[in-house]
N, CA, C and O atoms as a GROMACS GRO file, in nm:
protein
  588
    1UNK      N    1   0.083  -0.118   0.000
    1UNK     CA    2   0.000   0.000   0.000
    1UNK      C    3   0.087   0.124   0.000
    1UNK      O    4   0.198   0.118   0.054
    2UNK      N    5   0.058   0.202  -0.039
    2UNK     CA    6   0.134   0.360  -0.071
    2UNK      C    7   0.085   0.401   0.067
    2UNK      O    8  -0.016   0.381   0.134
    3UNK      N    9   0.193   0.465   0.080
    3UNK     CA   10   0.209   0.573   0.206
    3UNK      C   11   0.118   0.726   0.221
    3UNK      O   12   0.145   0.832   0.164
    4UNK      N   13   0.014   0.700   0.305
    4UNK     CA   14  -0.075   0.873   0.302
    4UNK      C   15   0.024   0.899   0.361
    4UNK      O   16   0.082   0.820   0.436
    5UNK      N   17   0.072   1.057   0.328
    5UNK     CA   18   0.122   1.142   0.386
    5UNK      C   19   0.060   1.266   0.375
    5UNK      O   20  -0.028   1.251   0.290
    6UNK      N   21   0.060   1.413   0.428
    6UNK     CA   22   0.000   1.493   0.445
    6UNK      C   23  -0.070   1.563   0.520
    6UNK      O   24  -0.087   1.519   0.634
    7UNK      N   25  -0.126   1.678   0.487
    7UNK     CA   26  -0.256   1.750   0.616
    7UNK      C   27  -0.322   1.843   0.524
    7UNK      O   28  -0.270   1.945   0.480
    8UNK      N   29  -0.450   1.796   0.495
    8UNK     CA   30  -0.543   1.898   0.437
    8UNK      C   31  -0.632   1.935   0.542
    8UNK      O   32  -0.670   1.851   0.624
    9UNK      N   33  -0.681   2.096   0.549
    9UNK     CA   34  -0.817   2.115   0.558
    9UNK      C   35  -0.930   2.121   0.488
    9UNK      O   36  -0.921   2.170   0.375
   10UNK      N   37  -1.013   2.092   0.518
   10UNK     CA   38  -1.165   2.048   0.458
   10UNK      C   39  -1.292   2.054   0.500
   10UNK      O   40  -1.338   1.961   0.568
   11UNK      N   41  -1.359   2.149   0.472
   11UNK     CA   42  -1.516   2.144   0.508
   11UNK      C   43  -1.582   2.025   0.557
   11UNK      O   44  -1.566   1.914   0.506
   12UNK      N   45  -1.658   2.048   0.656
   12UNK     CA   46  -1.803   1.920   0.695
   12UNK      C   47  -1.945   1.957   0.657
   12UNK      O   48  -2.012   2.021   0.738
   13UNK      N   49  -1.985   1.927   0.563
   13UNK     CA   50  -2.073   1.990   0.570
   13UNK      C   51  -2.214   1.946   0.632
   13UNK      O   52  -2.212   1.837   0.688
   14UNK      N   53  -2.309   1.998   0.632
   14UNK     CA   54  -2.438   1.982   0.731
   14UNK      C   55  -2.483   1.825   0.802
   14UNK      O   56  -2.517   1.797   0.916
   15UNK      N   57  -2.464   1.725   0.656
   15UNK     CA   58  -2.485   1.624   0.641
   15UNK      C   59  -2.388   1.518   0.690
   15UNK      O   60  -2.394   1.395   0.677
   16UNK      N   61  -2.280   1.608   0.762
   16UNK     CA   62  -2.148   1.559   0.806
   16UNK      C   63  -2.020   1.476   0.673
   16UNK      O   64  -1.932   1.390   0.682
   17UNK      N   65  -2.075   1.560   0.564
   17UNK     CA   66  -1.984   1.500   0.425
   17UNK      C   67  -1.871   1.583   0.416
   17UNK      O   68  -1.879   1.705   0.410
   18UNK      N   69  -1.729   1.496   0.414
   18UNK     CA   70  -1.663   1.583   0.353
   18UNK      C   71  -1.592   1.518   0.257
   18UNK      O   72  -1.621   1.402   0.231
   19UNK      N   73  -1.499   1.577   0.197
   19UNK     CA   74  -1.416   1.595   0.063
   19UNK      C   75  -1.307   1.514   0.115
   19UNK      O   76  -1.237   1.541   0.213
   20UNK      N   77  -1.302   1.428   0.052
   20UNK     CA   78  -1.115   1.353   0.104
   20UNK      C   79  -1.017   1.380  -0.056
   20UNK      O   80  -1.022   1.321  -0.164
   21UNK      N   81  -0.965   1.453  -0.025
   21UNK     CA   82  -0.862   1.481  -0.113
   21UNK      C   83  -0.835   1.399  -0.234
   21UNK      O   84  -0.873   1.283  -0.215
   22UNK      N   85  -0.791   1.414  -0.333
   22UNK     CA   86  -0.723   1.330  -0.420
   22UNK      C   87  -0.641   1.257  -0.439
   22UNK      O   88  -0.626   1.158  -0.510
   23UNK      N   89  -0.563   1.331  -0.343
   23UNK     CA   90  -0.416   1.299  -0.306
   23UNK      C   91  -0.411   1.160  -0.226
   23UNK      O   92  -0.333   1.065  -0.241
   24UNK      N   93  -0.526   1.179  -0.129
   24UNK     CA   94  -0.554   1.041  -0.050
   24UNK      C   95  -0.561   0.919  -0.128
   24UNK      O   96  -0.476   0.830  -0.136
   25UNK      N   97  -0.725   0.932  -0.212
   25UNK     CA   98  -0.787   0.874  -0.260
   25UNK      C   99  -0.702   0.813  -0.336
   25UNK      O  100  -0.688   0.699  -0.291
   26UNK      N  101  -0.620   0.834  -0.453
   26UNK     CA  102  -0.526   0.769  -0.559
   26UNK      C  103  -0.468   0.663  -0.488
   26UNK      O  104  -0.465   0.547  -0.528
   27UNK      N  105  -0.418   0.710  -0.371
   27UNK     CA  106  -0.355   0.615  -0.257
   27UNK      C  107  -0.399   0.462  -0.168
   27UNK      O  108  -0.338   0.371  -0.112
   28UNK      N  109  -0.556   0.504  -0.198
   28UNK     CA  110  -0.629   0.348  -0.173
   28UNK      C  111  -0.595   0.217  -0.270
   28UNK      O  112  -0.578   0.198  -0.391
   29UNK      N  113  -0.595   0.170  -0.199
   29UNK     CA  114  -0.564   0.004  -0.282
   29UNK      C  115  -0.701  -0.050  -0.328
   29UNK      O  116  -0.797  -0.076  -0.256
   30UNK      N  117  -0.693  -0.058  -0.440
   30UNK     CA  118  -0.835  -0.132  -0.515
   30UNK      C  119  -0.898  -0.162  -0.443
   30UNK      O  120  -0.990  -0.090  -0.403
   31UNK      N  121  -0.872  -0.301  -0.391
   31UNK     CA  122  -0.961  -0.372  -0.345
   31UNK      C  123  -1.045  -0.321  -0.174
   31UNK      O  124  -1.113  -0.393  -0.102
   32UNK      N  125  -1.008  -0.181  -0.154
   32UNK     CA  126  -1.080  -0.117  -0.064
   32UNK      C  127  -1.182  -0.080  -0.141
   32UNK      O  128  -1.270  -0.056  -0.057
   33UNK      N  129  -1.219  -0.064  -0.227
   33UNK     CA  130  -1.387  -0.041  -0.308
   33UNK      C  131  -1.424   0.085  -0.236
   33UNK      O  132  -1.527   0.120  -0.179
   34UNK      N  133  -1.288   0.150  -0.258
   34UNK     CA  134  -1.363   0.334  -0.223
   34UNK      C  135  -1.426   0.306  -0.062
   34UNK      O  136  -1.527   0.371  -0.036
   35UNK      N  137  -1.389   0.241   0.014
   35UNK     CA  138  -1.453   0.249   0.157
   35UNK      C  139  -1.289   0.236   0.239
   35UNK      O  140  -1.179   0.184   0.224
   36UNK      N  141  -1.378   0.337   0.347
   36UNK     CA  142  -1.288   0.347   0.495
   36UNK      C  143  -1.372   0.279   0.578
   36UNK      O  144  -1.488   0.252   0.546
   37UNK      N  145  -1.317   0.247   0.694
   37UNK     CA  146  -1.330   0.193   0.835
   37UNK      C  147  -1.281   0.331   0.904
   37UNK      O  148  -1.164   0.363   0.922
   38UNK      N  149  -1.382   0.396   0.936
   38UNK     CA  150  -1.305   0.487   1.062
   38UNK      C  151  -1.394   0.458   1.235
   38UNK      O  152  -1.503   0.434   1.285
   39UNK      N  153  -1.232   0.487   1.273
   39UNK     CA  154  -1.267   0.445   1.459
   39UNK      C  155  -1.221   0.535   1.488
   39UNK      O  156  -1.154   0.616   1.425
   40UNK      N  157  -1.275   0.526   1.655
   40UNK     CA  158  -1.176   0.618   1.738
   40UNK      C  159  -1.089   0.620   1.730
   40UNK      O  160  -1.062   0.505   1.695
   41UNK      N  161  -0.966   0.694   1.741
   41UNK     CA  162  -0.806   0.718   1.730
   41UNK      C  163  -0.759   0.773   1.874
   41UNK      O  164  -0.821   0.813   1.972
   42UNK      N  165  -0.646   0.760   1.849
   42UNK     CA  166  -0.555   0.802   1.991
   42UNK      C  167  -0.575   0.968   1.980
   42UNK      O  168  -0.576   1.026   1.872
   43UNK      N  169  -0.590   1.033   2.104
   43UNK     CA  170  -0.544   1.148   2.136
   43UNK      C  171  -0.676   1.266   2.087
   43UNK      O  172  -0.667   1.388   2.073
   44UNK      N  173  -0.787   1.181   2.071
   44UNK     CA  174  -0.891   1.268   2.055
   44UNK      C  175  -0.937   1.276   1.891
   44UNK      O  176  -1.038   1.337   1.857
   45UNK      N  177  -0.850   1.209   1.796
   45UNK     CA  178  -0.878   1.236   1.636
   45UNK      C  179  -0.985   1.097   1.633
   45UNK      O  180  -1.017   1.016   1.720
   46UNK      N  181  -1.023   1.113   1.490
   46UNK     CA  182  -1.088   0.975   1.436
   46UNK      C  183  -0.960   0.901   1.333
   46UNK      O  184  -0.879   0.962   1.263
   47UNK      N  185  -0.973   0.782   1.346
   47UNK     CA  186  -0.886   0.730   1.220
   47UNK      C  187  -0.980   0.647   1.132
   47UNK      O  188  -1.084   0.586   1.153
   48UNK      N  189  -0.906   0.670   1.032
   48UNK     CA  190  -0.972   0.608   0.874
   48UNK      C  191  -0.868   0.501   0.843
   48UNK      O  192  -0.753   0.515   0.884
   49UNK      N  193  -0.901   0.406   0.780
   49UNK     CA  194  -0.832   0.267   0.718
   49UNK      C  195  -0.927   0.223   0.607
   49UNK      O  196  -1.046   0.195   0.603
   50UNK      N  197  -0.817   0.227   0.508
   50UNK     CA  198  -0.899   0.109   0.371
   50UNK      C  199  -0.977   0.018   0.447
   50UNK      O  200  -0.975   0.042   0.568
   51UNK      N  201  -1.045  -0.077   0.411
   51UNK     CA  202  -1.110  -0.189   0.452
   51UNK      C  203  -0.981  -0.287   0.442
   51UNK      O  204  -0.972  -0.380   0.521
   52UNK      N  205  -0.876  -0.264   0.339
   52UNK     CA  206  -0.774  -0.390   0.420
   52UNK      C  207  -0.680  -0.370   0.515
   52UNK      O  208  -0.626  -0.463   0.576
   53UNK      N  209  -0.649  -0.223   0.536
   53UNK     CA  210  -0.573  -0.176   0.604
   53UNK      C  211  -0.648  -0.196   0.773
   53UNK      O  212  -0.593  -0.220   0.880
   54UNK      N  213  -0.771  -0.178   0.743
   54UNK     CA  214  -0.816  -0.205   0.874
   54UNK      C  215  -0.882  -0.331   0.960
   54UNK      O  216  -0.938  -0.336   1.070
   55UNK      N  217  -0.848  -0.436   0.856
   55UNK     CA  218  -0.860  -0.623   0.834
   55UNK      C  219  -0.745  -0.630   0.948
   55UNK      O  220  -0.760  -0.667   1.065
   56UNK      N  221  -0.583  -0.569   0.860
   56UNK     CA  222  -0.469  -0.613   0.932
   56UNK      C  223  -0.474  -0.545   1.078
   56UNK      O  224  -0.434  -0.606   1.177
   57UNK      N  225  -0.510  -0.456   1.082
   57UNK     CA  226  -0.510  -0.351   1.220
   57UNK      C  227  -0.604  -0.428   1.269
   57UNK      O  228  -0.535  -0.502   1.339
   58UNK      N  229  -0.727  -0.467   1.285
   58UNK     CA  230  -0.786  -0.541   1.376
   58UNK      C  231  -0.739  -0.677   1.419
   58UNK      O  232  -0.749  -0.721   1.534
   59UNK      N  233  -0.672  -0.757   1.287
   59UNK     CA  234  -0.611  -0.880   1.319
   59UNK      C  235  -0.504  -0.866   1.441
   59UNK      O  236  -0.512  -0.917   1.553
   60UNK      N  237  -0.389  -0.774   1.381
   60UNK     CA  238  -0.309  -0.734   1.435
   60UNK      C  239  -0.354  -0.706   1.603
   60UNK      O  240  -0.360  -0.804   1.676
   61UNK      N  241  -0.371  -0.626   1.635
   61UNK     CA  242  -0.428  -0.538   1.752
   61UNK      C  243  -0.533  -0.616   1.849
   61UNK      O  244  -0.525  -0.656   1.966
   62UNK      N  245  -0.622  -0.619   1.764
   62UNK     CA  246  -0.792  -0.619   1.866
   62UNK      C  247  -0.734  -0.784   1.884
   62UNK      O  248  -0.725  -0.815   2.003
   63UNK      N  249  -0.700  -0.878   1.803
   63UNK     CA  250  -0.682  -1.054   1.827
   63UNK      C  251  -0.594  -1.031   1.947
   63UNK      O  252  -0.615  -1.104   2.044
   64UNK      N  253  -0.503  -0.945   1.952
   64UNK     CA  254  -0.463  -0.954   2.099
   64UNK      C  255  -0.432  -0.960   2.236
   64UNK      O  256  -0.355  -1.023   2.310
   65UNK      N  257  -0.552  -0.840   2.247
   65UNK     CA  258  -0.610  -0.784   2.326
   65UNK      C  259  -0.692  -0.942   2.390
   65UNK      O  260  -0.723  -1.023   2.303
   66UNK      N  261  -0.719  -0.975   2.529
   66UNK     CA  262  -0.716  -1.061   2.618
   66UNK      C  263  -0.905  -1.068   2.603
   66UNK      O  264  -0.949  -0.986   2.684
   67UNK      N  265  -1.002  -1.127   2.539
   67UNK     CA  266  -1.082  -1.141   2.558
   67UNK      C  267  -1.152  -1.190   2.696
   67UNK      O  268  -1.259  -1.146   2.738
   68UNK      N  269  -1.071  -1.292   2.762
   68UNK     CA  270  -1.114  -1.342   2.867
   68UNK      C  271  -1.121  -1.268   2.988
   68UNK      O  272  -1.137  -1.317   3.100
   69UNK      N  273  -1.107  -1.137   2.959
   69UNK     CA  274  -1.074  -1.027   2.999
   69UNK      C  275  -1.127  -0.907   3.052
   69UNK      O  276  -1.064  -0.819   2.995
   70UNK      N  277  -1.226  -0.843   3.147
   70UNK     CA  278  -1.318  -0.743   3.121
   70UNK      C  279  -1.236  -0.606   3.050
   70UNK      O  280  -1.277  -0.536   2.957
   71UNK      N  281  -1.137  -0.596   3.110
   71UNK     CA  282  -1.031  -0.492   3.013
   71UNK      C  283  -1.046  -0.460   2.880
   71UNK      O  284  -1.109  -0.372   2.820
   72UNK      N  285  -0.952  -0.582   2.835
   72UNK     CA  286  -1.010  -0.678   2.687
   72UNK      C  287  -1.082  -0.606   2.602
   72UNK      O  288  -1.078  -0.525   2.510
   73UNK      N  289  -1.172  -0.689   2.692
   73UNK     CA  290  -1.371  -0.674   2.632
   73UNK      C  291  -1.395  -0.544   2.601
   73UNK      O  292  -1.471  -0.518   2.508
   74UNK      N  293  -1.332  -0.440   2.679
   74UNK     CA  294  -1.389  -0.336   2.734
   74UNK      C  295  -1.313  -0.242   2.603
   74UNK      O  296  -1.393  -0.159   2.560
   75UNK      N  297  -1.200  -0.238   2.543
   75UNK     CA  298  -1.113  -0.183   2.463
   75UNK      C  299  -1.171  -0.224   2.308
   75UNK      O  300  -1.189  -0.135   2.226
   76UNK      N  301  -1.199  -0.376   2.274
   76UNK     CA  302  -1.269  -0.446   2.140
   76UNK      C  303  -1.421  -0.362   2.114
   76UNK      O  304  -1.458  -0.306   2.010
   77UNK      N  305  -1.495  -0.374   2.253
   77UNK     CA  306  -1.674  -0.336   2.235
   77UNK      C  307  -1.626  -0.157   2.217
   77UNK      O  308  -1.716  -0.092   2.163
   78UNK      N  309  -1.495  -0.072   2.255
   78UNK     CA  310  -1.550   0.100   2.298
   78UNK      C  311  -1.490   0.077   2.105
   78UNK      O  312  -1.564   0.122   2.017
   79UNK      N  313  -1.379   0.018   2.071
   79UNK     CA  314  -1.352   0.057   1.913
   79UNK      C  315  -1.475   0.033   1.795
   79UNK      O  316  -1.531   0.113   1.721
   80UNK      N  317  -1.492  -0.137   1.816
   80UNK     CA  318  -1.581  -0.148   1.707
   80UNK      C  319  -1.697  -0.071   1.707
   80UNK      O  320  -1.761  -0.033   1.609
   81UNK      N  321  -1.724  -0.044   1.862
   81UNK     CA  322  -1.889   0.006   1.828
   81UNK      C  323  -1.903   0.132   1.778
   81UNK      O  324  -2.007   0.187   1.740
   82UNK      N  325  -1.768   0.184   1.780
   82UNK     CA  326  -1.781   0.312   1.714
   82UNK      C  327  -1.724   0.328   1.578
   82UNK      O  328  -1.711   0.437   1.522
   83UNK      N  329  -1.694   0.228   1.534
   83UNK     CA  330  -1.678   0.246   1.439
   83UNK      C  331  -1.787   0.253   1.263
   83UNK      O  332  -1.910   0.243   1.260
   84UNK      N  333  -1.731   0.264   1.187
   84UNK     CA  334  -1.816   0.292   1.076
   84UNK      C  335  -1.790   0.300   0.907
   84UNK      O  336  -1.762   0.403   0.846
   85UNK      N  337  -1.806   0.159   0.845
   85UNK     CA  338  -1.780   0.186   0.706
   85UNK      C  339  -1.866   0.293   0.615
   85UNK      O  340  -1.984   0.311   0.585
   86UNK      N  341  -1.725   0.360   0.585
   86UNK     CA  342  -1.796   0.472   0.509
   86UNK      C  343  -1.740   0.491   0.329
   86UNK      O  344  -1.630   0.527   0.287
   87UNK      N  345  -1.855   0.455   0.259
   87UNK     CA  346  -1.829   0.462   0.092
   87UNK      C  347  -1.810   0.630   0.024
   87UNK      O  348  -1.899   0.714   0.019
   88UNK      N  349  -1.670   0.644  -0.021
   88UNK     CA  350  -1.676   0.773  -0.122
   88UNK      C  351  -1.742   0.715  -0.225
   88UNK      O  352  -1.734   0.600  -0.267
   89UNK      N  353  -1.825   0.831  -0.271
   89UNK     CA  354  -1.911   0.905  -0.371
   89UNK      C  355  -1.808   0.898  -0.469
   89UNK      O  356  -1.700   0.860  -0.425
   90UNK      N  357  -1.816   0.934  -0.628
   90UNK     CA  358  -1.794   0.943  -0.760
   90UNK      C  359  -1.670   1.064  -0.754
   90UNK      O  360  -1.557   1.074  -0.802
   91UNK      N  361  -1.776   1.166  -0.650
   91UNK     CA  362  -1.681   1.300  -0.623
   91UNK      C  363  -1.588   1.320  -0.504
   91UNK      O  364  -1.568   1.430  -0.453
   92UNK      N  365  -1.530   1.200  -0.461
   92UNK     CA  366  -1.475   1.161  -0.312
   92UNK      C  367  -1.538   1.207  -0.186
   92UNK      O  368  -1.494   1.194  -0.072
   93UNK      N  369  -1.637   1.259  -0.221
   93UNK     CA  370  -1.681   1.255  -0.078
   93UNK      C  371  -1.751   1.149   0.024
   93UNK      O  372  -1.805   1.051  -0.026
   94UNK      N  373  -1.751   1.163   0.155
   94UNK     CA  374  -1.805   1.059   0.240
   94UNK      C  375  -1.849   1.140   0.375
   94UNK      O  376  -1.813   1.234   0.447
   95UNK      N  377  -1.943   1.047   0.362
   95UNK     CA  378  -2.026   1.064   0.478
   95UNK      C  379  -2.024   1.009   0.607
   95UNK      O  380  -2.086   0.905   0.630
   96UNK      N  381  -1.957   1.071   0.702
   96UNK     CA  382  -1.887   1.006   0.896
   96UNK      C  383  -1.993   1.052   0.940
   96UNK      O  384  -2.042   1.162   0.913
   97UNK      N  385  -2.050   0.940   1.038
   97UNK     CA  386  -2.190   0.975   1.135
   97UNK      C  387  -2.130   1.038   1.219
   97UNK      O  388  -2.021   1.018   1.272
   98UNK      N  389  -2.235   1.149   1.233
   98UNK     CA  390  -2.226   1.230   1.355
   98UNK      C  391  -2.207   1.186   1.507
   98UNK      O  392  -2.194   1.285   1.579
   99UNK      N  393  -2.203   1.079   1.569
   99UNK     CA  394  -2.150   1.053   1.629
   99UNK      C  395  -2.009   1.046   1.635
   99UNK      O  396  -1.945   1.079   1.734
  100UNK      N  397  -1.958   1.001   1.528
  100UNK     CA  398  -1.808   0.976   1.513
  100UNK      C  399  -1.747   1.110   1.536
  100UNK      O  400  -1.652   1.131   1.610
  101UNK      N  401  -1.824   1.217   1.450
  101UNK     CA  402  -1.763   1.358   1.470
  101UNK      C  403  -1.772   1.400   1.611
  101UNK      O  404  -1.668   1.450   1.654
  102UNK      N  405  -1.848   1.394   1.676
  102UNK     CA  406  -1.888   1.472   1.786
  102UNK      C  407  -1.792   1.397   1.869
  102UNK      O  408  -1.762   1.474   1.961
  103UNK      N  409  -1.718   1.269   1.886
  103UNK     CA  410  -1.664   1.215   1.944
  103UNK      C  411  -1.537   1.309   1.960
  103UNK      O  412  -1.484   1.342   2.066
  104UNK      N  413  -1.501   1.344   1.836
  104UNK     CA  414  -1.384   1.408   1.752
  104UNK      C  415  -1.379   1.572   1.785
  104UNK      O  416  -1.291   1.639   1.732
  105UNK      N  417  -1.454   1.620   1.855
  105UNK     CA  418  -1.519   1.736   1.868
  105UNK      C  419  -1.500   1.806   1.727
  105UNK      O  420  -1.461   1.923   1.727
  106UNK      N  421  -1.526   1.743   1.613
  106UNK     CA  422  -1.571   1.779   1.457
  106UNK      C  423  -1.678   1.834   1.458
  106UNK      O  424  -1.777   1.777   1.504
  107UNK      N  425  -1.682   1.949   1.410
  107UNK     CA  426  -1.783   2.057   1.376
  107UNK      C  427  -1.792   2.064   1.201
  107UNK      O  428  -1.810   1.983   1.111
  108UNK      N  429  -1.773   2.186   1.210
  108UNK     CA  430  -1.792   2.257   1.036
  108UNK      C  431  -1.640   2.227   0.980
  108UNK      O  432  -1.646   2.255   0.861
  109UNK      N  433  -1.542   2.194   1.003
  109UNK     CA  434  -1.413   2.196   0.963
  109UNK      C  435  -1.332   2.092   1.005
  109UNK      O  436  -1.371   2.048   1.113
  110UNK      N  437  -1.224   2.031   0.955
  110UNK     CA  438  -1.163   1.914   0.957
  110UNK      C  439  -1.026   1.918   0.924
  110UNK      O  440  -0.995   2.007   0.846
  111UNK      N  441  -0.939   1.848   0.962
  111UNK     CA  442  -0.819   1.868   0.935
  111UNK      C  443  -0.801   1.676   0.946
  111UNK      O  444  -0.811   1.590   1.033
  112UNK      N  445  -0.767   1.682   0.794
  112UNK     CA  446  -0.716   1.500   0.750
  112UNK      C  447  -0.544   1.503   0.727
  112UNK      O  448  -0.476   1.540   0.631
  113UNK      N  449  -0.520   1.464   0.820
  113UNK     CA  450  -0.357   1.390   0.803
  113UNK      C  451  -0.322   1.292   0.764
  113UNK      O  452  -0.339   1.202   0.847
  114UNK      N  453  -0.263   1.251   0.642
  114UNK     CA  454  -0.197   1.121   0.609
  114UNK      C  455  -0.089   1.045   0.737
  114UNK      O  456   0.024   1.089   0.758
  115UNK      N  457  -0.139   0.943   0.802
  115UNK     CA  458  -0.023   0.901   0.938
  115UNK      C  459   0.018   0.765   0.836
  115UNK      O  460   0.014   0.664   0.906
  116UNK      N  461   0.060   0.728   0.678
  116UNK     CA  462   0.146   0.633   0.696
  116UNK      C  463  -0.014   0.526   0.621
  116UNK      O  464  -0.079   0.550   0.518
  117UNK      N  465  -0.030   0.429   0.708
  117UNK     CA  466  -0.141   0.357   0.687
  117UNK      C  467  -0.294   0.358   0.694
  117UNK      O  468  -0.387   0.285   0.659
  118UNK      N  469  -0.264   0.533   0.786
  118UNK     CA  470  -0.447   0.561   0.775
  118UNK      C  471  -0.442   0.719   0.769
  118UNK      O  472  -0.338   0.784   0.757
  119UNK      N  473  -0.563   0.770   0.778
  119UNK     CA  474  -0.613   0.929   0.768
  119UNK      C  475  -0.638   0.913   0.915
  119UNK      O  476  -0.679   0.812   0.972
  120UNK      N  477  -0.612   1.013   0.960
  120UNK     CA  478  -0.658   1.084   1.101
  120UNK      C  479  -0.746   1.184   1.084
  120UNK      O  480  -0.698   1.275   1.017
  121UNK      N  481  -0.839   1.199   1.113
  121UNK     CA  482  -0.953   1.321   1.137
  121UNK      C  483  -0.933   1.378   1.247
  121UNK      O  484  -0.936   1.305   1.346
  122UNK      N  485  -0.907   1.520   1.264
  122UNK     CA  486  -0.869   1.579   1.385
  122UNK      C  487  -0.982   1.718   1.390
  122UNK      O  488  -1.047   1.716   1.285
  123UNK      N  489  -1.011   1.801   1.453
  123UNK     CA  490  -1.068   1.896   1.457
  123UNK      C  491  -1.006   2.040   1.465
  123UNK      O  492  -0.947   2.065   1.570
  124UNK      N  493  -1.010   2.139   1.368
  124UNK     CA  494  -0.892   2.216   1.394
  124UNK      C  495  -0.798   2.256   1.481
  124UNK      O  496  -0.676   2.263   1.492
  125UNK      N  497  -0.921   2.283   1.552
  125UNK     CA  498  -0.790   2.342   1.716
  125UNK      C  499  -0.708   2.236   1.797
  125UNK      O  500  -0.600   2.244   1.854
  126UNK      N  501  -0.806   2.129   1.781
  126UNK     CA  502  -0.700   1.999   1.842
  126UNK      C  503  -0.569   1.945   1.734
  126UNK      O  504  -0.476   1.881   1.784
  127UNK      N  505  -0.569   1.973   1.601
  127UNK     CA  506  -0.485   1.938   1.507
  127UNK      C  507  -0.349   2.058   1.555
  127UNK      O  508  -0.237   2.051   1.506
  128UNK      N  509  -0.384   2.142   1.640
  128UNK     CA  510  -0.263   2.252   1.627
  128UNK      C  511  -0.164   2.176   1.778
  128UNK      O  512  -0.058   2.234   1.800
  129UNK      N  513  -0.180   2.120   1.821
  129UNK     CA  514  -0.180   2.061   1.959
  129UNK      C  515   0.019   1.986   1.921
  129UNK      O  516   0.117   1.986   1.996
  130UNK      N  517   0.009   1.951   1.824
  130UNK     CA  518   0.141   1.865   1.771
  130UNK      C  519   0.248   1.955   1.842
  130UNK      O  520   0.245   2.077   1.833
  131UNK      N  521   0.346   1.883   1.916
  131UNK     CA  522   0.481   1.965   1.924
  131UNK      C  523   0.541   1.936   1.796
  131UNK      O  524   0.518   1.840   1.722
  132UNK      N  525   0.660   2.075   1.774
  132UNK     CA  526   0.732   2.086   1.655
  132UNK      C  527   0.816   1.932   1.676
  132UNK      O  528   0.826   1.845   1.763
  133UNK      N  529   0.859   1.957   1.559
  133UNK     CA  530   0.972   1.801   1.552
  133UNK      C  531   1.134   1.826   1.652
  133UNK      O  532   1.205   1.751   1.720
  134UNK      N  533   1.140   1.960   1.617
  134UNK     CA  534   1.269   1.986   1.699
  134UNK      C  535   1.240   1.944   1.866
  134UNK      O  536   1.329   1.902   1.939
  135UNK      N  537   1.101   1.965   1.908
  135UNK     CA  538   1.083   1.930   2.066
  135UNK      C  539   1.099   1.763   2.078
  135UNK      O  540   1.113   1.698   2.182
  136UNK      N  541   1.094   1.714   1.946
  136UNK     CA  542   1.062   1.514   2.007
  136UNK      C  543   1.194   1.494   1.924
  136UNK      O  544   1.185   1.382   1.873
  137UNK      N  545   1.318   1.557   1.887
  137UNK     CA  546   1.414   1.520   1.869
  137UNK      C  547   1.501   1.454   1.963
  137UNK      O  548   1.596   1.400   1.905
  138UNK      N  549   1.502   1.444   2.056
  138UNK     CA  550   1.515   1.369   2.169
  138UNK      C  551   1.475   1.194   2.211
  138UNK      O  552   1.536   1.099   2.258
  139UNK      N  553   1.302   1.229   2.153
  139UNK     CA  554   1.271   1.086   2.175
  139UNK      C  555   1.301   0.980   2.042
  139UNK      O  556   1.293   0.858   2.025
  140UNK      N  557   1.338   1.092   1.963
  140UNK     CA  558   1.390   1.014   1.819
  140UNK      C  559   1.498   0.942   1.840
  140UNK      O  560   1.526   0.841   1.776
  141UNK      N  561   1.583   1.004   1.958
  141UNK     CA  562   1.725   0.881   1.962
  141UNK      C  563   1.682   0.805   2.049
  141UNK      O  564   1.745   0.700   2.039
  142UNK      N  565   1.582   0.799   2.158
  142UNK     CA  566   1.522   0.690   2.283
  142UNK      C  567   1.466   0.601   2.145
  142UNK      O  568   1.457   0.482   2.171
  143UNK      N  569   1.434   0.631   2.027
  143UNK     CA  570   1.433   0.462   1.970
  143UNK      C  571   1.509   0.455   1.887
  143UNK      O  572   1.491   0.355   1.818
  144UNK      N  573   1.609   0.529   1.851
  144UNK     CA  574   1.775   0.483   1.800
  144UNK      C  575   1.689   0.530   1.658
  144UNK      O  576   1.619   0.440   1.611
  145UNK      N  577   1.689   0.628   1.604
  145UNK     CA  578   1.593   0.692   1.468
  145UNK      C  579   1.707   0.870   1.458
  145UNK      O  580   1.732   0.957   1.542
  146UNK      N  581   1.734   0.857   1.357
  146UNK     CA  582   1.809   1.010   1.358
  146UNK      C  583   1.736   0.974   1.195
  146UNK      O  584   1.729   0.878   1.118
  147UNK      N  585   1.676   1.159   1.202
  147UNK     CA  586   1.655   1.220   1.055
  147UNK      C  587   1.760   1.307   0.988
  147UNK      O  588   1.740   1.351   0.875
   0.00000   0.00000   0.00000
């Protein structure tokens, strides 16, 4: 799969539709059939995944997580249930239930970041939140990584 990279802003509009870039979109792998999986994400965003990207991320991840577990249980039932396949339109747009947004504190405006294997949906003012790179230059050598 090709690498999203990036940060657009983008309208929501009423219906909670917005525009996913081009730039994204080219970037899906066929056999995602123009659909995301978006869940909750770390740190307050929503994340988006192809439908295979988000096959391996659940295999990966959620199979691990300790079912026998109320913890577990408790981490598998808060992701899936919020989650939501969502089909782009002809004109890339898609439609995230309002729940998902409101989770996101997503209003009228959006800010989509390419992280690598998925889109992050962030809400403007929480998208400004990132320390610069020069501040986590530090934790870049705590995992042995120099840019």
């Amino acid at each position: 799969m090709a690498l999203l990279v990036g940060r657009h802003e983008v309208p929501v509009d009423d219906k909670g539709r917005i525009f996913v870039p081009a730039e994204f979109r080219k970037k899906l792998p066929p056999e995602a059939d123009d659909t995301l999986v978006v869940v909750r994400g770390s740190e307050g965003c929503l994340a988006a995944y192809s439908r295979p990207a988000w096959e391996n991320k659940a295999e990966e991840m959620l199979s691990r997580l300790p079912r026998s577990k109320p913890e577990g249980r408790a981490i598998i039932r808060s992701m899936v249930s919020h989650a939501a396949e969502v089909k782009l339109d002809r004109q890339g747009r898609a439609g995230i239930p309002r729940k998902l947004l409101a989770l996101a504190g997503i209003t009228d405006q959006m800010v989509i970041i390419g992280v690598l294997d998925k889109l992050e949906f962030w809400s403007p003012e929480n998208s400004e939140e990132f320390p610069p790179l020069e501040e986590l230059a530090e934790k870049l050598t705590d995992f042995n990584i120099d840019l």
